[in-house]
Structure formats: C-alpha cells, structure tokens
Backbone as a chain_set.jsonl record, in Angstrom:
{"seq": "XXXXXXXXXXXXXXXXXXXXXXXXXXXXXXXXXXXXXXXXXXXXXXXXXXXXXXXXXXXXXXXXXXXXXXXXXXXXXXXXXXXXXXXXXXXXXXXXXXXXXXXXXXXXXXXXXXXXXXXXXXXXXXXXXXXXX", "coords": {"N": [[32.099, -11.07, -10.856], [28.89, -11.128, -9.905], [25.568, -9.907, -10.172], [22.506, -9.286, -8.293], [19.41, -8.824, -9.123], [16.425, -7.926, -8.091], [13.251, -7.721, -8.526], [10.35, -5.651, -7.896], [7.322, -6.908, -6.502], [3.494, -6.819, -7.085], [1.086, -7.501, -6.065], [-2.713, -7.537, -6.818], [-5.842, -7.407, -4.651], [-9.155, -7.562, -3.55], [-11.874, -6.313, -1.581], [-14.806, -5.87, -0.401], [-15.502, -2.787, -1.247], [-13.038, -1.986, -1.317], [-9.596, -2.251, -2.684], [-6.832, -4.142, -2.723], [-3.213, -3.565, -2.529], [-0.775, -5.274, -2.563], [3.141, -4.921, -2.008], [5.986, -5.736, -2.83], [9.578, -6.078, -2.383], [11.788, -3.594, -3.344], [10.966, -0.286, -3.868], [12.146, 2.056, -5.656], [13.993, 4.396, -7.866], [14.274, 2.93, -10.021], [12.558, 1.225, -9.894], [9.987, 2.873, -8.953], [8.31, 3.591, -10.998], [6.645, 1.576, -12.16], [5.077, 0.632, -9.954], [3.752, 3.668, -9.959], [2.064, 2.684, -12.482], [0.498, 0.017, -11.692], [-0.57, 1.63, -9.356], [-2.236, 3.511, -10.953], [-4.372, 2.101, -12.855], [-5.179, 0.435, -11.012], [-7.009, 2.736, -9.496], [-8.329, 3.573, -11.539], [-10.445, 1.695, -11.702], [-12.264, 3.093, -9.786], [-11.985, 2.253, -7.083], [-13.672, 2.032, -3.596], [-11.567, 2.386, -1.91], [-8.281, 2.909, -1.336], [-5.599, 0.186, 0.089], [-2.234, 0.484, 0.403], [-0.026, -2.328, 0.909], [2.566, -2.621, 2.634], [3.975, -4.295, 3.565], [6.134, -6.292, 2.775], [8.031, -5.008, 1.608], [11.358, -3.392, 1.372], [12.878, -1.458, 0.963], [12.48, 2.3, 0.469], [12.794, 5.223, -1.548], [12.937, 8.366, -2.278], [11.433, 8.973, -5.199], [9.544, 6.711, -4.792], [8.387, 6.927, -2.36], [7.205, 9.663, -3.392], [5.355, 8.414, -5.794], [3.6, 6.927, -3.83], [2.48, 9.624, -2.474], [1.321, 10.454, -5.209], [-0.437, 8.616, -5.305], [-2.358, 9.04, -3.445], [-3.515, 11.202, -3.539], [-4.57, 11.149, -6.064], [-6.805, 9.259, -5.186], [-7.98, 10.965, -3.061], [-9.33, 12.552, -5.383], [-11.364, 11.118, -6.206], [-12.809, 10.791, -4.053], [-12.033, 8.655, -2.558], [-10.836, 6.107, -0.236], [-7.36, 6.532, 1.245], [-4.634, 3.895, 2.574], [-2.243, 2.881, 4.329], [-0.273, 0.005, 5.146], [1.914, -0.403, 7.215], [4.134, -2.373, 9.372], [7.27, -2.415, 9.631], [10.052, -0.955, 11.826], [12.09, 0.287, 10.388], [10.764, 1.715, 7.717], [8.469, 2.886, 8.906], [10.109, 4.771, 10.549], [11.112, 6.506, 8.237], [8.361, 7.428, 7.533], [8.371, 9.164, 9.286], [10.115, 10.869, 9.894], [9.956, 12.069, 7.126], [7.855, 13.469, 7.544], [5.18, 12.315, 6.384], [3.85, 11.014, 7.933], [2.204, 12.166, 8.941], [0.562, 12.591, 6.771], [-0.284, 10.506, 5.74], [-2.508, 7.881, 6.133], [-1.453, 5.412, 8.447], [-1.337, 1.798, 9.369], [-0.606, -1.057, 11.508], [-1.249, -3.594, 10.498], [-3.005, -5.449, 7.768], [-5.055, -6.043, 8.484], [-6.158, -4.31, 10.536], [-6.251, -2.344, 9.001], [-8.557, -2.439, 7.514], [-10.887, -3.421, 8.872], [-12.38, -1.403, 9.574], [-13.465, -0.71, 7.581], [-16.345, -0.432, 5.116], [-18.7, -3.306, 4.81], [-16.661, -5.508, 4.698], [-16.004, -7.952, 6.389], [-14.452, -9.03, 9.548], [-12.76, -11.726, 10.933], [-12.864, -13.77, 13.689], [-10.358, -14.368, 14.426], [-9.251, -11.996, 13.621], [-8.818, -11.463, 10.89], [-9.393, -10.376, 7.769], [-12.212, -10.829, 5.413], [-10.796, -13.717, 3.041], [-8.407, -13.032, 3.277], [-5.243, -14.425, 3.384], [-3.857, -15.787, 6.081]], "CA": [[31.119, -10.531, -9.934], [27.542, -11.317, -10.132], [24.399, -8.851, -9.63], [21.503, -9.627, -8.489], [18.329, -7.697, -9.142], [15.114, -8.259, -7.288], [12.034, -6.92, -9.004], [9.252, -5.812, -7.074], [6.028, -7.85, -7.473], [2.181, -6.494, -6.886], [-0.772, -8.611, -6.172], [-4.118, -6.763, -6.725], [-7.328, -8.164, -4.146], [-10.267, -6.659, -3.623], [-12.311, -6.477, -0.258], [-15.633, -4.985, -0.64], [-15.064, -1.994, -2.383], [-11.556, -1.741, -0.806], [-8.623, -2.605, -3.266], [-5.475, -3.788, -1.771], [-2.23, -3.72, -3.197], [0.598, -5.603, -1.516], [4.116, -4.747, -2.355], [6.874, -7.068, -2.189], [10.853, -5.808, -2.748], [12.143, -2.253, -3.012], [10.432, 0.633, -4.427], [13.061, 3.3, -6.072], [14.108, 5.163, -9.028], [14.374, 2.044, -11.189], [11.145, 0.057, -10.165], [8.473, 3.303, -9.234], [7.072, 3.71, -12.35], [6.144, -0.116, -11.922], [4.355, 0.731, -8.792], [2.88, 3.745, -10.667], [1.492, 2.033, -13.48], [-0.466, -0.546, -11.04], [-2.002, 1.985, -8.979], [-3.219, 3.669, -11.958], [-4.683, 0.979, -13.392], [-6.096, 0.241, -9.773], [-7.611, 3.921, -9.191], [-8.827, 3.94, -13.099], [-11.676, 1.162, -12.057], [-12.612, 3.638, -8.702], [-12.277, 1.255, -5.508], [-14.054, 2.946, -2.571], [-9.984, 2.907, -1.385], [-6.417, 1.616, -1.901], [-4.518, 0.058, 1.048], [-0.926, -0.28, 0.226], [0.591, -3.129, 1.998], [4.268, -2.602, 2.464], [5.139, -5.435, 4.904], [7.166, -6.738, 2.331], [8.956, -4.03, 1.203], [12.413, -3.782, 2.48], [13.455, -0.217, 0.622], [11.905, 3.158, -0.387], [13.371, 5.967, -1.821], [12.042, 9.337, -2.366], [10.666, 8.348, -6.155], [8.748, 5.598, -4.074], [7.344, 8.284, -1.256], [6.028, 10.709, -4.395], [3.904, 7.431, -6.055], [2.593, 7.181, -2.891], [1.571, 10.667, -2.518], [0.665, 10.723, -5.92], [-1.489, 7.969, -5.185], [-3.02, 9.34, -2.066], [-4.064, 12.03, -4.039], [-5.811, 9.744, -7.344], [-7.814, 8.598, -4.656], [-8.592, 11.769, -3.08], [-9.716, 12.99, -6.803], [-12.399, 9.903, -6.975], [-13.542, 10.582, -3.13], [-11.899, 7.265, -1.903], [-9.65, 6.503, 0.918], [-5.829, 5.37, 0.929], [-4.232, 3.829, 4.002], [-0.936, 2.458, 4.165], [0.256, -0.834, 6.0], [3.571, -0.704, 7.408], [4.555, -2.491, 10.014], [8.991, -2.615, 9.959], [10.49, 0.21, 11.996], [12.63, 1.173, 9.28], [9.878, 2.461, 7.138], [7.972, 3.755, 9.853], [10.455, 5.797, 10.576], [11.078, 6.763, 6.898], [7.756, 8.084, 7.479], [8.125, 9.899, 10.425], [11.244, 11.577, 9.257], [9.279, 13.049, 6.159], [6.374, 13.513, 7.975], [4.333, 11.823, 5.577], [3.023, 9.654, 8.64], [0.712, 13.224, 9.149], [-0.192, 12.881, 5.461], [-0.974, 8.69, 5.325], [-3.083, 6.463, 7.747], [-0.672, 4.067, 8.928], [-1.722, 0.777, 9.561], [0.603, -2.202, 11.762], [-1.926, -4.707, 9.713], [-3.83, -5.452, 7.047], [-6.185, -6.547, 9.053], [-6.435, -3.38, 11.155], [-6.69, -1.09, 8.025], [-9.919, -3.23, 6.795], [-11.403, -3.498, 10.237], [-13.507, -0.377, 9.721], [-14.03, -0.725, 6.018], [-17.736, -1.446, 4.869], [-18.404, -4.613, 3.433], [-15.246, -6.37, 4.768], [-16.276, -8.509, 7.661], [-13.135, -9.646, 10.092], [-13.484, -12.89, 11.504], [-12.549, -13.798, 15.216], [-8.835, -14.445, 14.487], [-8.454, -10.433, 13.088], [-8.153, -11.492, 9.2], [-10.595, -9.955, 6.684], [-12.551, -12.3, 4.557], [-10.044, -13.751, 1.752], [-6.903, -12.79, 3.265], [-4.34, -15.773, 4.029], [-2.763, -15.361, 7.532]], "C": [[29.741, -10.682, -10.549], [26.156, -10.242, -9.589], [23.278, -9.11, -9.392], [20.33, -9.174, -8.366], [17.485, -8.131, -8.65], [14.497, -7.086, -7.775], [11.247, -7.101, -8.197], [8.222, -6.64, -7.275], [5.06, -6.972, -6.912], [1.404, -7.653, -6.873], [-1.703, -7.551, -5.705], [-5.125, -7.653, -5.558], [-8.407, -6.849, -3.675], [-10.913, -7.268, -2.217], [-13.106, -5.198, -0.027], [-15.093, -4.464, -1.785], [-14.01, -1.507, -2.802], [-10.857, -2.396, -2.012], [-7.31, -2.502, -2.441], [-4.582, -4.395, -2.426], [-1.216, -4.257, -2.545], [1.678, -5.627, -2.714], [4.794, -5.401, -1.888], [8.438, -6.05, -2.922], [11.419, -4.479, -2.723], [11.388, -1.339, -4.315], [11.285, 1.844, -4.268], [12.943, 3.753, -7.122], [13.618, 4.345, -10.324], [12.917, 1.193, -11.156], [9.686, 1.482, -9.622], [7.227, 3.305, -9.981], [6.089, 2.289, -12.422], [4.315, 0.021, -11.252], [3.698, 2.16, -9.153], [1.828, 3.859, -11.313], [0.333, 1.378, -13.038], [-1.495, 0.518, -9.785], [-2.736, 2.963, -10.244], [-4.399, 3.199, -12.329], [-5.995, 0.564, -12.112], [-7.364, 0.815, -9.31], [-8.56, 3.765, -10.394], [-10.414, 3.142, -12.43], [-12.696, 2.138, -10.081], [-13.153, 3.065, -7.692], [-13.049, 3.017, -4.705], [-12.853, 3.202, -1.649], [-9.149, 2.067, -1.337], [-6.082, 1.453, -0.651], [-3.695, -0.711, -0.181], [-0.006, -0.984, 1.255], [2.25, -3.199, 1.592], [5.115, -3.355, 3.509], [6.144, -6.176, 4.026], [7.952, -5.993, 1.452], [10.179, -3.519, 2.299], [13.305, -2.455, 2.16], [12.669, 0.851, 0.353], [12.335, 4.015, -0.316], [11.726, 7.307, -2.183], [11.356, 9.314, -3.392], [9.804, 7.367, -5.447], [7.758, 6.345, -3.094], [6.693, 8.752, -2.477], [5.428, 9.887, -5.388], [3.248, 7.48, -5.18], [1.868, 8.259, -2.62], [1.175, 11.013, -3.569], [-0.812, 9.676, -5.925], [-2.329, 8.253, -4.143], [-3.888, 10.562, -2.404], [-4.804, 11.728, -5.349], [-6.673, 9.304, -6.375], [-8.76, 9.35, -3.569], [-9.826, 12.191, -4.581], [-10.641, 12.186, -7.144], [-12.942, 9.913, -5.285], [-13.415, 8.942, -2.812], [-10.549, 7.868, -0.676], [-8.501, 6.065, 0.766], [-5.481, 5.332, 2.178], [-2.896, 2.863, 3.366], [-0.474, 1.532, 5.321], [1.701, -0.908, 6.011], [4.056, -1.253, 8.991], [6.185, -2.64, 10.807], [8.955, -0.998, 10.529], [11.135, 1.13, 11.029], [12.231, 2.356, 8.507], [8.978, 3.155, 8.056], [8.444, 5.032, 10.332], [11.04, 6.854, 9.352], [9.75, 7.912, 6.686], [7.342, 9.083, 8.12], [8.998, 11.333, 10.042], [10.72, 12.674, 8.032], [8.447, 13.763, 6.561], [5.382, 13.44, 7.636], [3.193, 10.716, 6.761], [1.906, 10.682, 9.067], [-0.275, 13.299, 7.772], [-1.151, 11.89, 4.859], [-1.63, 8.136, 6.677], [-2.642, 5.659, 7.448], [-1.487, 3.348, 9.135], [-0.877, -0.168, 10.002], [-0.016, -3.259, 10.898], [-2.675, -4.727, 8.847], [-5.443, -5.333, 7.459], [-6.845, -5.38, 9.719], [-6.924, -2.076, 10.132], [-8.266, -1.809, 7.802], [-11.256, -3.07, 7.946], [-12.6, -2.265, 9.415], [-13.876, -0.039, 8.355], [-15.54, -1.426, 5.72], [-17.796, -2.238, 3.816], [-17.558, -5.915, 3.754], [-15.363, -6.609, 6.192], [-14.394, -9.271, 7.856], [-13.489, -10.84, 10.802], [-12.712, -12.813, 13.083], [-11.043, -14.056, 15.674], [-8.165, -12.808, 13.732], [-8.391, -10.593, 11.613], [-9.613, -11.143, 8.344], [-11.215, -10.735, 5.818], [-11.542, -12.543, 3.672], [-8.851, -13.284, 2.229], [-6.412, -14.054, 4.25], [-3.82, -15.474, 4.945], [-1.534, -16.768, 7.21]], "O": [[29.557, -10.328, -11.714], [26.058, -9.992, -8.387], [22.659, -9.257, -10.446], [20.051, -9.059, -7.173], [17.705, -9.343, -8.674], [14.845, -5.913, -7.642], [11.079, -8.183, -7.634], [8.206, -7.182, -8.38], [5.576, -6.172, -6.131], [1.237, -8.549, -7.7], [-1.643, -6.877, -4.677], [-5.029, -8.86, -5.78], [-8.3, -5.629, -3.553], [-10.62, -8.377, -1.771], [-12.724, -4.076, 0.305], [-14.55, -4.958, -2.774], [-13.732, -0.915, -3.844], [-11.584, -3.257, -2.506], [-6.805, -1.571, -1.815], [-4.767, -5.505, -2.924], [-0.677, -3.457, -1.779], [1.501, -6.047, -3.858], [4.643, -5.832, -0.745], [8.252, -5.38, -3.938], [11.546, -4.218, -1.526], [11.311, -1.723, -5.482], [11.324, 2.55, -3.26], [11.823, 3.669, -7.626], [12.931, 4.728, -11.271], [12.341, 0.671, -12.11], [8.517, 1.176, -9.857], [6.012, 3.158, -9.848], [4.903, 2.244, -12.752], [3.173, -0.233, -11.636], [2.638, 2.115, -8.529], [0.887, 4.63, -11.129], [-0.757, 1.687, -13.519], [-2.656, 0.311, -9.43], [-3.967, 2.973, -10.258], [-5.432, 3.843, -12.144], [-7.213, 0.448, -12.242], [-8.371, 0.228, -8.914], [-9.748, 3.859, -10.087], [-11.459, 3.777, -12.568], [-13.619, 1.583, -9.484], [-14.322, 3.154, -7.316], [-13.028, 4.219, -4.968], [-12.937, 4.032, -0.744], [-9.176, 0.837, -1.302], [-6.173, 2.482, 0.019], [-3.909, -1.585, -1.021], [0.604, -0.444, 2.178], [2.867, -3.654, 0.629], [6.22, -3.22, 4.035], [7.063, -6.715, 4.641], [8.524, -6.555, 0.518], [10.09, -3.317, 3.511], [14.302, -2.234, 2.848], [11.709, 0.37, -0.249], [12.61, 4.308, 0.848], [10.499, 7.266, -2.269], [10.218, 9.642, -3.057], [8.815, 7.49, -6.17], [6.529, 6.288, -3.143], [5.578, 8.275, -2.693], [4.772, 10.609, -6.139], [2.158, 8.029, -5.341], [0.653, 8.108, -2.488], [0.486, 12.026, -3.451], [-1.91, 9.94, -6.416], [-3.214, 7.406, -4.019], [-4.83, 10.909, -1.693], [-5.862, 12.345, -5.466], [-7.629, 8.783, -6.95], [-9.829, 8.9, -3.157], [-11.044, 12.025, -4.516], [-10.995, 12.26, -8.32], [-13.621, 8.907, -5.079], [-14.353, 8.145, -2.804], [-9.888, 8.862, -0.374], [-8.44, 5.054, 0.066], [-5.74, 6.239, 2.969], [-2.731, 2.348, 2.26], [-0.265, 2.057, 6.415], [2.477, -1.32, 5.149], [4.345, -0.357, 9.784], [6.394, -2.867, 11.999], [8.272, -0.079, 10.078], [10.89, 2.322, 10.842], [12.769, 3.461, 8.439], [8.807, 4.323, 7.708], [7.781, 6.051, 10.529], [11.383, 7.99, 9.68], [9.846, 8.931, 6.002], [6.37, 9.798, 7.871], [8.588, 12.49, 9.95], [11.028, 13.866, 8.02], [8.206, 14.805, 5.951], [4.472, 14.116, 8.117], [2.221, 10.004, 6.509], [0.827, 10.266, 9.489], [-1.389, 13.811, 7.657], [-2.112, 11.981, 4.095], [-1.256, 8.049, 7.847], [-2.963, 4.979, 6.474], [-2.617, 3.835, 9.181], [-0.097, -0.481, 9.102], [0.861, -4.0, 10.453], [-3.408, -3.746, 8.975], [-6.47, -4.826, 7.008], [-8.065, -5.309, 9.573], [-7.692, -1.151, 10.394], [-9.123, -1.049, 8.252], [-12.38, -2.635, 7.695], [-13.564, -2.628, 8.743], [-14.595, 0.928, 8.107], [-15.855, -2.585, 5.986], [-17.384, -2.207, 2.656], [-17.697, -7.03, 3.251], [-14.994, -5.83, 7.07], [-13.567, -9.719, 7.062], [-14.622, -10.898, 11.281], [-12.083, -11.827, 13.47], [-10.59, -13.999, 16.817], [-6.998, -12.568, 13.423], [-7.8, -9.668, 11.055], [-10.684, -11.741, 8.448], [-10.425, -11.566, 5.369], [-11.117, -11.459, 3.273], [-8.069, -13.089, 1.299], [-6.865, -14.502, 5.304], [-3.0, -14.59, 4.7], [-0.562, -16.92, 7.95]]}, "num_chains": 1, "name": "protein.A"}
C-alpha cells in the first residue's frame, strides 16, 4: 500500500498595500502551523490587509478555522483588513455551519475582494492588476 501526502503550498503577492495569500491543498492538524508561520511572517511586514484565497483548498479542519481566526485577529491588532476567498460550496458551508461566515468577509473572487481595495485598479475583464486569470 502506498500513501500519498499532498503538502499545501502558499504563494505570497502583493496588490497595493493588500497582501494575498493563496492556498493550495488541505489545511489540518498536520499542515496549520505551515499556514501559521506564513501569515505571520505576512502580518509581521503590516499589509493594509490579508486576503486568503482558498479556491484551491479542498479540506479544512478546525486547526485550519482557528489560523484563520487567529489571523483575522493579527490583522485586526495592526488596523488592517482580512477577507477570505472561497468560492466551493463545501467550504462555504463549513463556514456557515460555524458561523464564521458572520466573523470573515467572504469573497466568490479574488477579484471581487480587491475591487474596493485602494491602490488596486481592476481592469475591464474583473482581474486586479498582476493577477493571472
């Protein structure tokens, strides 16, 4: 029998003063601290606010919810904003269920979280400067 692990990945970008984190794979017990570590690290240089993009995240466990609200609160604590892209039902309702979706500004897009961010012009196809559609 063979196992096969899938580590999450992060990519940092920046937009304006915005920092955006996209998540890729499952966020649980074994990979939070991961996820974390990078918004730490993120918060430490004080964006004017984190979106976490979780369109490619395909798991999250309750260790995975309390980074997020620990990160929602690091960015309270520096007077920034956090918004959260999720567009799969799954997680949507993940968040509904907690009722963390009263605690996070959802977002179906990247594009839609940025929209009203200063600094971060959208062009006429919806995509923020620098982001690949």
């Amino acid at each position: 029998m063979s196992v096969l692990v899938i580590e999450p990945t992060f990519e940092v970008a920046e937009y304006g003063r915005w920092a955006v984190m996209r998540v890729t794979g499952e966020i649980d017990m074994a990979t939070a601290p991961r996820l974390r570590q990078h918004v730490q690290t993120v918060t430490a240089r004080k964006p004017a606010g984190l979106v976490l993009d979780l369109d490619r995240v395909d798991f999250i466990d309750s260790t995975g919810l309390g980074v997020m609200v620990g990160a929602a609160k690091r960015m309270r604590m520096i007077d920034g904003g956090f918004r959260i892209v999720c567009s799969q039902n799954h997680l949507i309702h993940l968040f509904e269920i907690t009722r963390l979706n009263e605690v996070f500004d959802l977002y179906e897009s990247l594009e839609e979280a940025l929209t009203s961010v200063e600094g971060v012009t959208v062009d006429g196809a919806g995509n923020p400067d620098g982001v690949a559609t």
